[in-house]
Residue, then its C-alpha position, 0 to 999 in steps of 0.5 A: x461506519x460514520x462516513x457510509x451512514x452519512x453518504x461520505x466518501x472513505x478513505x482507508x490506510x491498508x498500508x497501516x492496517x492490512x489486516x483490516x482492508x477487507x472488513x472496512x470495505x464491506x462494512x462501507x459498502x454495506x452500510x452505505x446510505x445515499x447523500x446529497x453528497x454521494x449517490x453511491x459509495x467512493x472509496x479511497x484505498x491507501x496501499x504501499x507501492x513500489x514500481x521501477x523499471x523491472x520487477x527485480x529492482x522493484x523487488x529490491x527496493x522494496x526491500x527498504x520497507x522491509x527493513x523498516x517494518x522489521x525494525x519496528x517488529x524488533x523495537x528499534x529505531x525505525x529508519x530508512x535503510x538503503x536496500x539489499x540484495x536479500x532479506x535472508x540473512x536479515x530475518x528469522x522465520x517468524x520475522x518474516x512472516x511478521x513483516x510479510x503479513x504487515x505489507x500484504x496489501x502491497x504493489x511491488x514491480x515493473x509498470x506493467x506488473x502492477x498496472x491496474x492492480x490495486x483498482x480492480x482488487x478493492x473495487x476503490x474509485x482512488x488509490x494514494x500510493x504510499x512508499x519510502x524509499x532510500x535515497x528518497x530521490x528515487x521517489x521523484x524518479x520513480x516511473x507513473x504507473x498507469x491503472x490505478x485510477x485517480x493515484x496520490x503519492x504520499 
């Protein structure tokens, strides 16, 4: 609310608090009061992605975070764990749902399943593209992906 009624930009985690994303971004856009600073409101959505050369091995690796968020659902030490073929085994029903519902606002898949999603779904004017993955030089190697604006990896 702070940044809308001062004319700032904002910038939110959806990849901390999905469940919240859309809220945020109304009340912002609401709330907005032109600045010196800002004529219009500028928003800033952060949101995991995972892009690779296919959806298959996108889908796969995505499963790193998975693992992670599942952890966390379970108290355990949070880890980068390598990815696996399927997620089944690892996780009961409700887990799932848990996880699934934490990582919602995810982008997951080859460069030309996830082009320009993020931008046209929140209406932002910039995307930080937030991902773990394991081994983490698959971050360095992972293919641009057009559509998404103004992007930031984190």
């Amino acid at each position: 609310m702070l940044a809308a009624e001062l004319g700032l930009p904002f910038a939110f985690a959806a990849h901390f608090a999905p469940e919240m994303l859309l809220h945020a971004t109304r009340l912002y856009r609401t709330l907005f009061r032109r600045s010196a600073a800002l004529q219009q409101p500028w928003l800033m959505v952060a949101v995991p992605v995972i892009a690779a050369e296919t959806d298959a091995l996108a889908r796969r690796l995505f499963t790193t975070p998975q693992q992670r968020f599942l952890r966390l659902i379970r108290n355990q030490a949070v880890q980068l764990l390598p990815p696996v073929d399927s997620m089944d085994s690892l996780w009961s029903d409700v887990e799932r749902a848990a996880v699934e519902g934490r990582l919602r606002e995810a982008v997951v898949g080859s460069d030309s399943t996830v082009k320009g999603v993020t931008k046209g779904r929140h209406f932002c004017n910039a995307a930080l593209l937030a991902a773990c993955f394991s081994p983490p030089i698959l971050r360095i190697n992972s293919p641009d992906v057009d559509g998404f604006g103004d992007a930031a990896y984190a």
